[in-house]
C-alpha positions in Angstrom: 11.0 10.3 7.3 13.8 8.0 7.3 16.7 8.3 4.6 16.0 4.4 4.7 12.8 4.2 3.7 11.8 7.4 1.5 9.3 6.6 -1.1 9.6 9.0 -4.3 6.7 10.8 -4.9 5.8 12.7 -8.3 6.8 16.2 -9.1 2.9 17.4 -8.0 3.2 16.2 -4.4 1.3 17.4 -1.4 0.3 15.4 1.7 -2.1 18.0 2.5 -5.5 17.5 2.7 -6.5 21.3 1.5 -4.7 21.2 -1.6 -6.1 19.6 -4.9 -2.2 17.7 -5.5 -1.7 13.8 -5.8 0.5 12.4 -3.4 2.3 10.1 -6.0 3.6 6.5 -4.3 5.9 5.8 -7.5 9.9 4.6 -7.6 12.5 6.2 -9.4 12.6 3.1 -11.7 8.9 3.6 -12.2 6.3 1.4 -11.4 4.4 0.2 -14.4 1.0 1.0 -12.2 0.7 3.1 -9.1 -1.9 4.1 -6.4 -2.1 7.9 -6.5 -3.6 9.1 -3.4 -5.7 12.9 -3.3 -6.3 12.7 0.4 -8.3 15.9 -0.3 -11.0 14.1 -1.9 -11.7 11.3 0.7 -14.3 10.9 2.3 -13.9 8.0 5.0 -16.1 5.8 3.4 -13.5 3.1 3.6 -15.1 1.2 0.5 -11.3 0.5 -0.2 -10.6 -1.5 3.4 -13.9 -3.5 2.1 -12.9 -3.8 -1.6 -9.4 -5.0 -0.3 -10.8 -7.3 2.4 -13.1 -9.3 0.2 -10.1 -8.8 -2.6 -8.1 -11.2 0.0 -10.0 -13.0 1.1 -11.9 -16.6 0.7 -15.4 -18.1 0.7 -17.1 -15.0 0.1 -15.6 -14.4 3.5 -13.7 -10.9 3.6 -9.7 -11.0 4.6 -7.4 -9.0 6.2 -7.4 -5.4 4.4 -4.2 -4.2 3.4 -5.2 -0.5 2.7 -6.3 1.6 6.3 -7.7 4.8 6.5 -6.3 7.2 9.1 -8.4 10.1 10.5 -6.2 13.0 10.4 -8.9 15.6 11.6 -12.1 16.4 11.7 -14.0 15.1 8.3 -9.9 14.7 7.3 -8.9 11.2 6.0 -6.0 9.6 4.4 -5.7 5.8 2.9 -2.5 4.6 3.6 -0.8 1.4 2.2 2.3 0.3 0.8 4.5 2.8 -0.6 6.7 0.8 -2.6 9.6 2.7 -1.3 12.8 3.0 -3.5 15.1 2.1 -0.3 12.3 0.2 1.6 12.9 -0.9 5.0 10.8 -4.2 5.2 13.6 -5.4 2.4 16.4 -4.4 4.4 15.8 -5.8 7.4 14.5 -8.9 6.2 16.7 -11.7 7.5 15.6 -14.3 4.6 15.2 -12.2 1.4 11.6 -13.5 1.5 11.0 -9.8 0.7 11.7 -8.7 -2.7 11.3 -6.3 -5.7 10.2 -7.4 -8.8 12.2 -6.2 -11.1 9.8 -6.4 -14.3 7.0 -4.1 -11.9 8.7 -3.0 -9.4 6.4 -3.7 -6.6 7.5 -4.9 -3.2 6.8 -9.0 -2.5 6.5 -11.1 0.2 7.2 -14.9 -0.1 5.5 -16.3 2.4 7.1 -19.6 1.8 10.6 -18.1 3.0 9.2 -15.6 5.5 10.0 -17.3 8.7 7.4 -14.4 10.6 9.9 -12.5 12.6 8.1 -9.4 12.3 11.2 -7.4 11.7 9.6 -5.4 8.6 6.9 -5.2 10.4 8.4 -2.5 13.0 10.9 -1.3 10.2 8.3 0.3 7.7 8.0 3.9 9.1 4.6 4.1 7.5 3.4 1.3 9.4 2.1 -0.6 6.0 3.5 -4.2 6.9 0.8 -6.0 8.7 0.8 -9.0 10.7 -2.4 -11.5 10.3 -2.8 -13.4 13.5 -5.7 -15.8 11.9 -3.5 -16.8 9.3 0.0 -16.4 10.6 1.4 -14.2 7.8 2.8 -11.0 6.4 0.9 -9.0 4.4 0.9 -5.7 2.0 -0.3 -3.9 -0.4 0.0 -6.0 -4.0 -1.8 -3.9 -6.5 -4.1 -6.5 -6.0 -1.8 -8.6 -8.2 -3.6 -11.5 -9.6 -7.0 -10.1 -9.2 -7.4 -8.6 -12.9 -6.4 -5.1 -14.2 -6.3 -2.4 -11.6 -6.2 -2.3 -7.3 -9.8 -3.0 -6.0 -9.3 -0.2 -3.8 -9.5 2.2 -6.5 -12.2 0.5 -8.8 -14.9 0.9 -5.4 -13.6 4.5 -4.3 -16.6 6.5 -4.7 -15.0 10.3 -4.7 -11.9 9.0 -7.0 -9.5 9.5 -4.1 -7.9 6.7 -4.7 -6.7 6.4 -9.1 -4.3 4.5 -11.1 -1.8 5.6 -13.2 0.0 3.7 -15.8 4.0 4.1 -16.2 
């Protein structure tokens, strides 16, 4: 992992899939809500790529998803998405500041209306989380489904809990 780009994870951390430990995807300065990710408990329904896609998208027509599940192994799955990394890449190598951190949640943005679609954050984040959409001609990321009510949609559909929030 890149000195650049190293999320902070909680003091329970595992990225194994045998253990029963949270992978924690919080900032030092503490995210007011986090995804917490137990890779151990998914099942590769991918209910959170579809709760995401119709999250983003329009006309009852489902967007891009912003949350992928990798197959590590066999019957072995992991949801990835946006770590809001403390030193995050995507804001470093942005040439426009159109990506930012809030500083009220700190959660990583992206202003589209400065983003001038160079891709660099693209090929920066080491976690591959920064998505181009084709369709649309955008950048997109994880938001905590920001604007869409309480908690991430990802987590509210995830049948085996997998995927939780946790308030800071």
């Amino acid at each position: 992992m890149s000195a650049a780009a190293t999320p902070s994870t909680s003091t329970s951390t595992s990225t194994s899939t045998s253990t029963s430990t949270s992978t924690s995807t919080s900032t030092s300065t503490s995210l007011k809500r986090r995804l917490v990710v137990q890779p151990q408990y998914c099942i590769g329904c991918r209910a959170c790529e579809m709760a995401c896609a119709f999250t983003h998208g329009s006309n009852g027509q489902p967007g891009a998803s912003r949350c992928v599940t990798i197959t590590t192994g066999k019957d072995e799955y992991v949801p990835m998405f946006c770590l809001q990394c403390d030193h995050a890449a995507c804001i470093q190598v942005c040439p426009v500041g159109a990506i930012t951190r809030d500083e009220a949640t700190q959660q990583v943005h992206v202003d589209m209306a400065k983003c001038v679609l160079c891709m660099a954050c693209t090929v920066a984040c080491p976690f591959g989380n920064m998505h181009f959409d084709a369709a649309k001609q955008l950048i997109h990321k994880c938001d905590l489904c920001k604007g869409y009510g309480d908690d991430p949609r990802c987590a509210m559909f995830c049948p085996t809990k997998c995927l939780t929030v946790e308030r800071g």
